[in-house]
C-alpha positions in Angstrom: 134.5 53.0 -27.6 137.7 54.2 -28.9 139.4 55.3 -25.4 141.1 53.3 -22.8 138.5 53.8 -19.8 138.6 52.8 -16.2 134.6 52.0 -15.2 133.7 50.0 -11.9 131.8 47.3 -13.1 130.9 47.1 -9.8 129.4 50.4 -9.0 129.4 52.0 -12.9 132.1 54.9 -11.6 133.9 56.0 -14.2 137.0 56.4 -13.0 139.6 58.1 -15.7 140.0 57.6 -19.3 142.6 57.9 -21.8 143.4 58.6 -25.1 144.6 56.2 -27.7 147.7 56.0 -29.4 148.7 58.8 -31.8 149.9 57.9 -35.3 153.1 59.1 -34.4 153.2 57.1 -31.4 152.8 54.1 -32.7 155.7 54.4 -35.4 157.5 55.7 -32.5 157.0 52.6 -30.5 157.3 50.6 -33.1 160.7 52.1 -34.7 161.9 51.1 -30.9 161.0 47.9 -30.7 162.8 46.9 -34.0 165.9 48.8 -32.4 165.7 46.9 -29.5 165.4 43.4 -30.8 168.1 44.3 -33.4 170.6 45.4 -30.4 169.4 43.9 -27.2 167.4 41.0 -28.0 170.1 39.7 -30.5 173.5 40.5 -28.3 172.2 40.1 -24.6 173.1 36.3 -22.8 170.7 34.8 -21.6 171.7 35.3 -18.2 171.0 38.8 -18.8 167.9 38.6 -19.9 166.9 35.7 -16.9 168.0 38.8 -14.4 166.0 40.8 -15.9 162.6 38.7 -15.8 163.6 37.6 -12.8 163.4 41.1 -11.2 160.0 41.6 -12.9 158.7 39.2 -11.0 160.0 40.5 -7.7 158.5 44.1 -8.8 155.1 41.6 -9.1 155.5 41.1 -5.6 156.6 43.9 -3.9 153.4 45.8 -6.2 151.3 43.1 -5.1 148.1 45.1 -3.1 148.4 48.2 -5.5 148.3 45.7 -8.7 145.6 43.9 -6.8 144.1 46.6 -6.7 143.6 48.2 -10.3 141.7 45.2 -11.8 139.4 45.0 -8.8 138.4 48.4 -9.9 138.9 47.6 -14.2 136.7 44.2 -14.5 135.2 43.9 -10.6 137.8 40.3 -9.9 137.5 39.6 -6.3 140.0 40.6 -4.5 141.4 37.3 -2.9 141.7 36.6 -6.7 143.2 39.7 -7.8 146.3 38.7 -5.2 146.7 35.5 -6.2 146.5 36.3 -10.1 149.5 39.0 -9.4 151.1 36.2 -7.3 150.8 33.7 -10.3 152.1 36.0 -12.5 155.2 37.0 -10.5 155.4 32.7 -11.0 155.2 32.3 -14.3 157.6 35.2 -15.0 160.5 33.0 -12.7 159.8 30.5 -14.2 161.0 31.2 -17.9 164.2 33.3 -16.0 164.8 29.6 -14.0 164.5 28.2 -17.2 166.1 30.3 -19.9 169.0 27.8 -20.3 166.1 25.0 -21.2 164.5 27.5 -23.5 167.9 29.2 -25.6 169.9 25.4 -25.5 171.1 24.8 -28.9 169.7 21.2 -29.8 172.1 18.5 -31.3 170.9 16.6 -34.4 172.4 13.3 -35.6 173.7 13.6 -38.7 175.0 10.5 -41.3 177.9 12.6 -42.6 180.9 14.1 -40.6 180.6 17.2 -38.7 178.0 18.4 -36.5 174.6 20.0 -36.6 172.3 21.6 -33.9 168.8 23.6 -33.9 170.2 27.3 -32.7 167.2 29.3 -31.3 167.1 32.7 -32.3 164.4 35.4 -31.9 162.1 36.7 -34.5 161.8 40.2 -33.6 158.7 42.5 -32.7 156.0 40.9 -31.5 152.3 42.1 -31.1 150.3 41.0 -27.9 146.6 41.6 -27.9 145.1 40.6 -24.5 142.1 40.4 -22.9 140.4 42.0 -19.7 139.6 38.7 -17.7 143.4 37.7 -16.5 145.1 41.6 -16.7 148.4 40.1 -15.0 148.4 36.3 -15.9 147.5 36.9 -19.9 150.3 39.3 -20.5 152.7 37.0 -18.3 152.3 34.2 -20.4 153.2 36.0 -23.7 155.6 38.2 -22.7 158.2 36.5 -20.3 159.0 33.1 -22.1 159.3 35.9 -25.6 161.8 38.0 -23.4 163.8 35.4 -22.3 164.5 34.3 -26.3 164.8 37.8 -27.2 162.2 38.9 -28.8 161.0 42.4 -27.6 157.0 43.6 -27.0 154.2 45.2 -27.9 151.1 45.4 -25.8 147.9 45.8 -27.1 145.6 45.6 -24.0 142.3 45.9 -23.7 140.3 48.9 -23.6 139.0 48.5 -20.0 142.8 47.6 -18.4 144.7 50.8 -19.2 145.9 51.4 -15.8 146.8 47.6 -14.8 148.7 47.4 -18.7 150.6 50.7 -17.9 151.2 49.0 -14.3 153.0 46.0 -16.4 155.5 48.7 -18.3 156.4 50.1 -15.7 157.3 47.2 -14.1 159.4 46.2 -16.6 160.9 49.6 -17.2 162.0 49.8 -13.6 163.5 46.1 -13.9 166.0 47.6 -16.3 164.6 45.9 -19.8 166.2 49.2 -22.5 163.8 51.3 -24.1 161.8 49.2 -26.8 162.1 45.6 -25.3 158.2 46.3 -23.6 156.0 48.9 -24.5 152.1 49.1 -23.7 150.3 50.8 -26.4 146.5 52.4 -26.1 145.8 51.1 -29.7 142.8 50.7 -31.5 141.8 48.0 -33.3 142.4 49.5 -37.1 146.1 50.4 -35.2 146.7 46.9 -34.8 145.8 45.9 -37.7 148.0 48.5 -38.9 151.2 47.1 -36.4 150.6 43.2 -37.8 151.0 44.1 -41.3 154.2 46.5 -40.5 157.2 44.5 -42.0 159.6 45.2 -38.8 156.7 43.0 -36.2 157.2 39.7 -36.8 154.2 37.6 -35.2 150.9 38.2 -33.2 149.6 36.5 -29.8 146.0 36.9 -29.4 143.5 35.7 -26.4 140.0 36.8 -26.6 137.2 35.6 -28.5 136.9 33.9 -32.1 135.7 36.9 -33.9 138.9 38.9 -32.6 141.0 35.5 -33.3 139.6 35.1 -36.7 140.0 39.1 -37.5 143.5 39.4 -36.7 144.7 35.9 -37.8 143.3 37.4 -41.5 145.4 40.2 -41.0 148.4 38.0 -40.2 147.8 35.2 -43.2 147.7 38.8 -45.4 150.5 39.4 -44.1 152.7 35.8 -43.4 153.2 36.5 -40.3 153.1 34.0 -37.7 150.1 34.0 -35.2 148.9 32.3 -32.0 145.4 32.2 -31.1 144.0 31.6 -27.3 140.1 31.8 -28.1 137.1 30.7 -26.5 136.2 27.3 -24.7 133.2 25.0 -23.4 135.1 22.6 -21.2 133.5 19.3 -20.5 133.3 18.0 -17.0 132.9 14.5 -17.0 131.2 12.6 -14.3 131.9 8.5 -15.0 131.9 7.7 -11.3 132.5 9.3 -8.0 133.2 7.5 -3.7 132.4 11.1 -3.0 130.1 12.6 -5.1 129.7 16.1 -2.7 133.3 16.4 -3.2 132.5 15.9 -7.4 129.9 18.7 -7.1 132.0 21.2 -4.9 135.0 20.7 -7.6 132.8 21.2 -10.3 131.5 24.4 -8.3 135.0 25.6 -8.1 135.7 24.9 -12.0 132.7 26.8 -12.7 132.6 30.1 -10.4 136.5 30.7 -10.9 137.1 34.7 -12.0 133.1 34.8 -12.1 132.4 32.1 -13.9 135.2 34.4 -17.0 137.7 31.8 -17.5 138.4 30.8 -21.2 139.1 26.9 -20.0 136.2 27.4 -17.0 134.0 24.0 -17.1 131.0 25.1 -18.5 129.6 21.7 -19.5 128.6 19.1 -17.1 128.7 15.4 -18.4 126.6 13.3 -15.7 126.5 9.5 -16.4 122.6 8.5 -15.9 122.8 6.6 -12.3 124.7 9.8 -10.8 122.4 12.6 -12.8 119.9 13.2 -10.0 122.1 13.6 -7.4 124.9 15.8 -9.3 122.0 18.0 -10.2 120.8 18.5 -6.3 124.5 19.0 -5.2 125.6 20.8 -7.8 122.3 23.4 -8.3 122.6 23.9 -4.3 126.4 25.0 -3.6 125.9 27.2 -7.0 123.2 28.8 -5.0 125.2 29.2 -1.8 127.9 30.8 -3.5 127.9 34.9 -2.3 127.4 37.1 -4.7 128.5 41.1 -3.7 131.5 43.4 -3.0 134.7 42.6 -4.9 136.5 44.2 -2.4 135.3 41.6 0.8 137.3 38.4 1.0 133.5 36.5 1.6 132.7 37.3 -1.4 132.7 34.3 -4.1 131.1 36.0 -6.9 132.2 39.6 -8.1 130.2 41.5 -11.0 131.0 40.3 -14.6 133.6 42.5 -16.4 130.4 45.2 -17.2 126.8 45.4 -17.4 127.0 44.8 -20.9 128.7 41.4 -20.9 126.0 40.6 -18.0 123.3 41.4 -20.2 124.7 39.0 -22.8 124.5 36.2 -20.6 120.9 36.9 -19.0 120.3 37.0 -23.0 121.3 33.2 -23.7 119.9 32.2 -20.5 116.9 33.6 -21.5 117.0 32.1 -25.3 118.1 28.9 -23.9 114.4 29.1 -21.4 112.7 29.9 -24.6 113.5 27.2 -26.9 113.0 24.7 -24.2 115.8 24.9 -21.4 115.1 24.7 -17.6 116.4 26.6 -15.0 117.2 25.0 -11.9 118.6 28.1 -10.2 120.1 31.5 -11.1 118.9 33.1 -14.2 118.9 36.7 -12.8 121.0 39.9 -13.2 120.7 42.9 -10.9 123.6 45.4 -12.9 126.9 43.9 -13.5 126.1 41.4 -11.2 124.7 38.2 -12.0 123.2 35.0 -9.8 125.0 31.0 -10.1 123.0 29.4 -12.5 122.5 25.9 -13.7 120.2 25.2 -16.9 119.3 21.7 -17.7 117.3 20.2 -20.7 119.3 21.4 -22.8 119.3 19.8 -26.8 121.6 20.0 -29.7 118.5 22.1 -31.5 119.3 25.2 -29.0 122.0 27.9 -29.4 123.1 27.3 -26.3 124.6 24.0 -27.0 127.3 25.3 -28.8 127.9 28.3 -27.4 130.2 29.6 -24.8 128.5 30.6 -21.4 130.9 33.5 -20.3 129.9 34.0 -16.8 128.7 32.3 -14.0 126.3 29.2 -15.9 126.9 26.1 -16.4 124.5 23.4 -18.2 124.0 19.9 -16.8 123.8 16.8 -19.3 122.6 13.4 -18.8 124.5 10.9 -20.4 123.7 7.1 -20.3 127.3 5.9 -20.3 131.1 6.7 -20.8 130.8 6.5 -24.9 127.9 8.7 -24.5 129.6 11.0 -22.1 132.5 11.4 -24.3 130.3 12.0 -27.6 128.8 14.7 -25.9 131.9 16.0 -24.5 133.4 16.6 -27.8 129.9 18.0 -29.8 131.2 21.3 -29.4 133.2 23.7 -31.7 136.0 24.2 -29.1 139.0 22.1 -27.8 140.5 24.1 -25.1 140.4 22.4 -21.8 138.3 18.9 -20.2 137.6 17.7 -16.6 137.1 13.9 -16.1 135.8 12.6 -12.8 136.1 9.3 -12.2 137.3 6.2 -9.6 138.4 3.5 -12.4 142.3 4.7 -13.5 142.3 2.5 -17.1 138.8 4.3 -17.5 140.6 7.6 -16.7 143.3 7.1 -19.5 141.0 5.6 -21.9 138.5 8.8 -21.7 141.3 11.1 -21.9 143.0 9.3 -24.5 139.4 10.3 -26.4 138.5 13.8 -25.4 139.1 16.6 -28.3 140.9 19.0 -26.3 144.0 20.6 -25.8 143.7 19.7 -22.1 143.0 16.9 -20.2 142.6 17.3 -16.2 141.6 13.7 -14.0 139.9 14.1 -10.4 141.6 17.6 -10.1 140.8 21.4 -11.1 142.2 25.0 -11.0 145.7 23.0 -11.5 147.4 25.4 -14.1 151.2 25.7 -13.6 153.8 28.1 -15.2 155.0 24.5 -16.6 152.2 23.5 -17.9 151.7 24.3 -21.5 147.8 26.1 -22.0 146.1 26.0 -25.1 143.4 24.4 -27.6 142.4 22.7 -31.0 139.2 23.4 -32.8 137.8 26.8 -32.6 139.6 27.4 -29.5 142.7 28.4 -31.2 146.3 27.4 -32.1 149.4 26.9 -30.5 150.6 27.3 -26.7 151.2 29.4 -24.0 153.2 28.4 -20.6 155.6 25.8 -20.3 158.5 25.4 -22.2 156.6 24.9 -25.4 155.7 28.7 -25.0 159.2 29.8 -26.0 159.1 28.0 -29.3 156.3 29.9 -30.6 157.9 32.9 -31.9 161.8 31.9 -32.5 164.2 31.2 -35.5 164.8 27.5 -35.1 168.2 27.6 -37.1 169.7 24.9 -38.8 173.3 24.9 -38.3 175.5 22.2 -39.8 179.6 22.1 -39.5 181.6 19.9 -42.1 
């Protein structure tokens, strides 16, 4: 599906649809985002551009219910987590204006000889976003605020099923006062994009989605030398070593599990169980799935929404399904009425199965029985992705040494849904390259100039 189209996951409505980008269009947009990097982003203060950001995330708050409300209707998010993704947003947005100074600083280096040197940080230019439908608010945040605040001006490639929250986010930043050309939301298709990275005036790519859109665009960009940051997939561990509290252990892992329906790139999808807590993680955990509510979108009792569409439902009744076939167990879920799909947890499962090593996008998670802490962590890092972790556990050296093992980008002890704007978010393996948030965000895309005085 070519157009940009608004359908209730939650009901099938559609609601309105929209036409993509014109050729014409997308020169035009284009032509102004290389203006505006060339004028704005290159003679604006940083003090400017922090005003700016800053009032961007006011707009975030004063929008908040409408906002809210668009992606309730675009991918069925529950509404108590629509709020508090616009909220998070209008956080992470402040967050690079309270720290532009931090992010533009020029950066002495010693030097042998006389003079002086420092890294200047300059911007690149045009950048492409693509983003995904899960986060509408927080994805886009991530990428475009700490690029602002160097300079760097935006293009947003959204996807297909968020056209009214992505024109939302322009307008926002239109009304803030950012010129024509520093943010522009574009309903492009994917041969557009493709198009946009290989255009000599855009100078880099963010991408978060899945590894067949990561792997597709970062070919474009290799063909092309231009820089490129990839947010993929993710089957975080959750490790279980030892627990005072092990309800507490299961209602976390719950939590880790069910967050945005269970559509959370660095959701905890696999659960690690050492052998003398197996049982009893299993009974806890397989009952408060269970409990969880699954309904309306719109009610605040509502823990479980639909998945983003019926289609990405029936993907996951599909690998549940496969997984039952080549051996698996359900212990409870497994069903889909529409969009909507029931907590699961699948045990039994072996290396042999597809499911293994694949990414349960929804609300599933698989339970493994491990006979001790080298065994937990072996399986923990059996997986093509590196995104995020989860270790549980009493014993603090036993905490740092696990961590110290785990192949991820992430490591999170006794603790989850703990993401900050200052907390850099990303992965190794298959789960993609380089990182969003914090202050290592602004130094994805920038010109880190040698300058050195005699």
């Amino acid at each position: 599906m070519s157009d940009y189209t608004v359908i209730d996951p939650a009901t099938g409505e559609t609601h309105a649809t929209y036409p993509t980008a014109t050729a014409a269009e997308i020169e035009q947009a284009v032509a102004a985002a290389d203006a505006a990097a060339r004028s704005w982003g290159r003679s604006s203060a940083p003090a400017e551009r922090a005003a700016l950001l800053r009032r961007v995330a006011e707009l975030h708050r004063e929008r908040r219910d409408e906002l809210a409300k668009l992606i309730v209707r675009e991918m069925g998010k529950q509404i108590d987590g629509a709020l508090g993704e616009v909220d998070f947003a209008a956080d992470i947005t402040e967050y690079y204006a309270d720290n532009i100074e931090k992010i533009t600083a020029d950066a002495p280096v010693d030097i042998d000889g006389d003079g002086t040197a420092v890294i200047r940080k300059e911007p690149l230019g045009p950048l492409l976003g693509i983003m995904p439908w899960n986060f509408p608010y927080y994805q886009v945040a991530r990428f475009a605020a700490p690029n602002l605040a160097i300079g760097n001006t935006i293009l947003l490639k959204h996807a297909p099923q968020c056209p009214e929250s992505s024109a939302a986010i322009e307008a926002m930043y239109r009304d803030a006062g950012f010129p024509d050309g520093a943010y522009t939301n574009l309903y492009a298709t994917n041969e557009q994009a493709a198009e946009i990275i290989a255009d000599p005036r855009v100078h880099g790519t963010s991408v978060t989605g899945s590894e067949r859109a990561g792997a597709a665009v970062a070919e474009v960009a290799g063909r092309n030398l231009k820089k490129v940051a990839l947010e993929l997939g993710g089957s975080d561990p959750f490790l279980v070593l030892s627990a005072d509290d092990l309800d507490a252990v299961a209602q976390a892992a719950v939590d880790a599990r069910l967050d945005n329906t269970g559509q959370s790139c660095n959701g905890a999808k696999r659960f690690i169980v050492v052998d003398g807590l197996y049982d009893e993680f299993v009974e806890k955990f397989a009952a408060k799935m269970a409990a969880a509510s699954v309904g309306d979108p719109w009610s605040s009792d509502t823990v479980l929404g639909p998945l983003s569409s019926v289609a990405a439902a029936e993907r996951l009744e599909e690998q549940v399904a496969s997984a039952v076939e080549q051996g698996a167990t359900v212990v409870t879920g497994g069903t889909r009425d529409g969009a909507f799909f029931a907590p699961t947890v699948l045990t039994g499962v072996t290396p042999e199965m597809d499911v293994y090593r694949e990414e349960l996008f929804g609300p599933a998670g698989v339970v493994y029985r491990a006979a001790d802490e080298a065994d937990a962590v072996r399986i923990a890092n059996d997986t093509p992705f590196g995104l995020g972790s989860y270790i549980f556990t009493t014993d603090d050296e036993q905490a740092t040494r696990v961590a110290d093992q785990i192949e991820a980008g992430m490591v999170y002890v006794n603790l989850v849904l703990a993401d900050e704007p200052g907390l850099p978010f990303g992965g190794i393996k298959r789960s993609g390259t380089g990182r969003e948030l914090g202050l290592l965000a602004a130094d994805e895309f920038v010109n880190k100039k040698l300058v050195r005085i005699g």
